[in-house]
C-alpha positions as CSV (number, residue, x, y, z in Angstrom):
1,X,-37.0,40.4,58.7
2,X,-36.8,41.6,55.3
3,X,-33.9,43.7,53.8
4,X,-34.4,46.0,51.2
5,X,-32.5,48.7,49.2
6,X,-31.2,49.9,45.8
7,X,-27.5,48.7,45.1
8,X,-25.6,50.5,42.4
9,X,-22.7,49.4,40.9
10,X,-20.4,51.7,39.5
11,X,-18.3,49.6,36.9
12,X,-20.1,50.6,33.8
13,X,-20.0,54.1,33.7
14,X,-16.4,54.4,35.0
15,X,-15.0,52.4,33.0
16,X,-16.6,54.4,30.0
17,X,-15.0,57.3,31.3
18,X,-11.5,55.2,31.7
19,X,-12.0,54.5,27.8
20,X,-12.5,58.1,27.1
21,X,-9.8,59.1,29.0
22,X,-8.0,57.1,27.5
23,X,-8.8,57.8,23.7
24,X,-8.1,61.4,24.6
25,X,-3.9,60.0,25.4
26,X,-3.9,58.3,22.6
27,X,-5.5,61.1,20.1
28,X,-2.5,63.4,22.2
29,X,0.1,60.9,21.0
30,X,-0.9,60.7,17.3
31,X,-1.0,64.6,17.4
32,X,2.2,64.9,19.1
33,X,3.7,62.8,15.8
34,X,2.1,64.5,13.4
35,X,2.9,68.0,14.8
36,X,6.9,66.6,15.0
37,X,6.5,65.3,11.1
38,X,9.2,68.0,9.9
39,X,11.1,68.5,12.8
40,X,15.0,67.1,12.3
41,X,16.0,64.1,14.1
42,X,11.8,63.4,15.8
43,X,11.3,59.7,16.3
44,X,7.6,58.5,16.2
45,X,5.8,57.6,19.6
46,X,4.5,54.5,19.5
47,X,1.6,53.7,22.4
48,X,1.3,50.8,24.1
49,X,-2.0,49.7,25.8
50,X,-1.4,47.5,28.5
51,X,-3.4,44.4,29.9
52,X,-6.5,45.0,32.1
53,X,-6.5,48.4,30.8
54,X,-10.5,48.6,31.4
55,X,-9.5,48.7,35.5
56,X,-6.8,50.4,35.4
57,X,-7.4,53.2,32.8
58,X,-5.3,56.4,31.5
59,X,-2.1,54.3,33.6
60,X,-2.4,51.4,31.3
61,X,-0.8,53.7,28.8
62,X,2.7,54.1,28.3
63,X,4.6,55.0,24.6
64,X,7.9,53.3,23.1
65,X,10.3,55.2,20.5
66,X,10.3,53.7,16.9
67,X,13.8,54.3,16.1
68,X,13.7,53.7,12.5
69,X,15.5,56.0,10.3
70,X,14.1,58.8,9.0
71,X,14.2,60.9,5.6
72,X,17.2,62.3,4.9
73,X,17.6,65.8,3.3
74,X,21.0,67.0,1.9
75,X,22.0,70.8,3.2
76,X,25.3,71.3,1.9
77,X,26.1,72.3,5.4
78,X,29.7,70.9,6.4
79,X,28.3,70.2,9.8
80,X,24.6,69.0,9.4
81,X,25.2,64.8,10.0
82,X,22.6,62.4,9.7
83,X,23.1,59.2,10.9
84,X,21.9,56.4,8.1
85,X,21.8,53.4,10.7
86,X,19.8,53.4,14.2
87,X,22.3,55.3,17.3
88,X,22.4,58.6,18.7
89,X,24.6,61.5,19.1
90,X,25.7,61.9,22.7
91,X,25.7,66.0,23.7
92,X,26.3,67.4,26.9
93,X,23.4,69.5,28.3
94,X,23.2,71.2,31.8
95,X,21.5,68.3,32.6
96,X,24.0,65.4,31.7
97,X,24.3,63.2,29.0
98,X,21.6,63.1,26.5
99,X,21.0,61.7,23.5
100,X,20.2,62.9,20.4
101,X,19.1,62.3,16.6
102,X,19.5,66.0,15.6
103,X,22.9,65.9,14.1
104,X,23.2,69.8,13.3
105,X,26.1,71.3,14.7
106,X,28.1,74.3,14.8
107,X,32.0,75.4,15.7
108,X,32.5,78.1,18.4
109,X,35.7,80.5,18.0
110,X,37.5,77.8,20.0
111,X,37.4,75.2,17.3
112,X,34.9,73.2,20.2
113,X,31.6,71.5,18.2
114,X,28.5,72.3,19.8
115,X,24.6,71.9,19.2
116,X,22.4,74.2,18.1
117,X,21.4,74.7,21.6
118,X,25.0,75.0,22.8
119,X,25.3,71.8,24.5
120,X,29.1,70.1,23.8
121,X,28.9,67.4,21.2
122,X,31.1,64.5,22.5
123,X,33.2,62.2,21.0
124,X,33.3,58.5,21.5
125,X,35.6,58.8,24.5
126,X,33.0,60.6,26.4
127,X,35.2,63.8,25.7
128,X,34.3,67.4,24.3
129,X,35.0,67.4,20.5
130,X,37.5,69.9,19.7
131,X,39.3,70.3,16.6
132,X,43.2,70.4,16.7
133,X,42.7,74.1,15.2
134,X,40.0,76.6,14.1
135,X,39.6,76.4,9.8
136,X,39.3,79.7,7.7
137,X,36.6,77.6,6.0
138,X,33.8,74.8,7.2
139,X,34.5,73.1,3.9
140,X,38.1,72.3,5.1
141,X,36.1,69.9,7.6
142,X,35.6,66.1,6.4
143,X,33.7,63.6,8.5
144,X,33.5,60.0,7.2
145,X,30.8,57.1,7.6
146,X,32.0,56.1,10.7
147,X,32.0,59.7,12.6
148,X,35.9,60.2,12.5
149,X,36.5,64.4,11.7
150,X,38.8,65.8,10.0
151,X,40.2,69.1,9.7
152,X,42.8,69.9,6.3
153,X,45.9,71.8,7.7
154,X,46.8,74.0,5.4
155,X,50.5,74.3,6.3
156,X,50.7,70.5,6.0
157,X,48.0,70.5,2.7
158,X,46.9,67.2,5.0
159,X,43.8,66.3,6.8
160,X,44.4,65.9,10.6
161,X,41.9,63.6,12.7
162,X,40.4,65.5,15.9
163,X,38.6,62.9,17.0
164,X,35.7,60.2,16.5
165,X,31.9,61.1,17.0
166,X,30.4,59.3,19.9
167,X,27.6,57.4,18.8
168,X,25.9,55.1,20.9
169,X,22.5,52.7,21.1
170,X,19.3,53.7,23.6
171,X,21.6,51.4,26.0
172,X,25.0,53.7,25.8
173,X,26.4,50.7,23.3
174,X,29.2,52.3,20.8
175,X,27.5,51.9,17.4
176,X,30.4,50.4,15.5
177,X,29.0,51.3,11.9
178,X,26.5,54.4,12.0
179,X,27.0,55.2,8.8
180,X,27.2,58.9,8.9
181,X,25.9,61.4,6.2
182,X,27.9,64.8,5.9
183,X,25.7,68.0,5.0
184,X,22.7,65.6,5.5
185,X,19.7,66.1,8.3
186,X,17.1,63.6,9.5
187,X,13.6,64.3,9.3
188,X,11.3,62.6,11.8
189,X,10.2,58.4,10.9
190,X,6.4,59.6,10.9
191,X,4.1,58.6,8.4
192,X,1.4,60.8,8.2
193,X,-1.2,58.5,6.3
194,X,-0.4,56.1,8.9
195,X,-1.0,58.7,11.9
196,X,-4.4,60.0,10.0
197,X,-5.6,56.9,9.6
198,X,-4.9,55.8,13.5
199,X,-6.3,59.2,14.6
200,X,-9.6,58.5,12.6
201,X,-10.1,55.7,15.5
202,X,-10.1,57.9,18.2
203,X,-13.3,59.9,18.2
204,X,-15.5,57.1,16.9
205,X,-14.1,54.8,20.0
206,X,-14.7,58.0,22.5
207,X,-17.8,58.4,20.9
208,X,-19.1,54.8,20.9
209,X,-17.9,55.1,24.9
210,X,-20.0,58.5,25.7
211,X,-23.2,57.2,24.3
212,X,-23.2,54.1,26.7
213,X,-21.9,56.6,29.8
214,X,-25.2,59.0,28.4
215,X,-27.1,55.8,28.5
216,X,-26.5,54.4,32.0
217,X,-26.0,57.9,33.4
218,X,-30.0,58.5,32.0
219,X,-31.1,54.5,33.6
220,X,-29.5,55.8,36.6
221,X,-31.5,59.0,37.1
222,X,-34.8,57.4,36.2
223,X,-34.3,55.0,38.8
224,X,-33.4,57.7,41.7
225,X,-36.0,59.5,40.5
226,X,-38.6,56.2,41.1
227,X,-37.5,55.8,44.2
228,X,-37.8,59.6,45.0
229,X,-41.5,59.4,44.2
230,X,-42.5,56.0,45.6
């Protein structure tokens, strides 16, 4: 007895929709740095295309953090801080810990450093950062390159420590020497020639990938159509 029948496989055309789903990721990360280019403390993504990506698709995908430094840009604010070596400040959000390269702070009335966003800047005992009193003046605030602040008592015409900055590593490692800039921020580590010319990729790979999906989804049809007429 003879068998007979049309087998299709489907391995070419998805996996030319895997690549184009996957193009589309990668375009989103190159957007996603260029749109943080002037945001303060914004470290670049970086992806990272796994093996046997062609099975696997879109998952293969994951991103890492270059944590290079990025351009610093003087304020003259007493308590914008930029940090000159690779760490992070550790704030206290609703949502625990986090960590953060965005090093512009403010006082409340209590004397208490806070982010911009209100979260509790901590110190490098894992504590609240409060200064021993409030200052008449932001000036009278001195922080040096390894985080310590202090605050000049007038009554005493000396500075008195309140405490050490808590700066850590990715890992929660005390940086020993983060060299900190007073009345400096940290723009984002991206390099927008570098992004453009990445992005430029992109299309040209979705595009080389959409012509062969055309192609075999045309072969395809031709050949249901044959056998819909035989």
């Amino acid at each position: 007895m003879l068998n007979g029948g049309v087998h299709f496989t489907e391995r070419g055309i998805v996996q030319n929709i895997r690549a184009m789903r996957m193009q589309n990721i990668l375009m989103s990360i190159t957007n996603d740095n260029v749109t943080g280019f002037d945001k303060i403390g914004y470290q670049r993504k970086i992806p990272v295309v796994s093996s046997f990506a062609e099975f696997i698709g879109e998952d293969a995908i994951s991103t890492t953090t270059d944590d290079t430094v990025g351009r610093l840009g003087f304020t003259d604010n007493p308590l914008d801080f930029a940090l000159a070596e690779k760490g992070y400040f550790q704030i206290l959000t609703n949502e625990g810990i986090q960590l953060t390269r965005d090093g512009r702070f403010k006082m409340d009335k209590n004397g208490e450093i806070l982010a911009l966003n209100g979260s509790k800047v901590l110190d490098n005992m894992g504590n609240p950062l409060i200064l021993p009193f409030v200052p008449e003046d932001l000036n009278e605030i001195a922080v040096d390159l390894n985080g310590v602040v202090k605050v000049l008592n007038k009554k005493t015409r000396k500075f008195e420590t309140a405490g050490t900055l808590g700066i850590v590593t990715q890992d929660g490692a005390a940086v020993l020497s983060p060299n900190v800039r007073q009345r400096y921020s940290e723009y984002s580590n991206v390099n927008l020639q570098t992004e453009f010319m990445e992005a430029m990729l992109y299309p040209k790979n979705f595009e080389a990938n959409r012509q062969l999906f055309m192609m075999q989804n045309t072969n395809l049809q031709r050949v249901i159509s044959s056998l819909g007429n035989s």
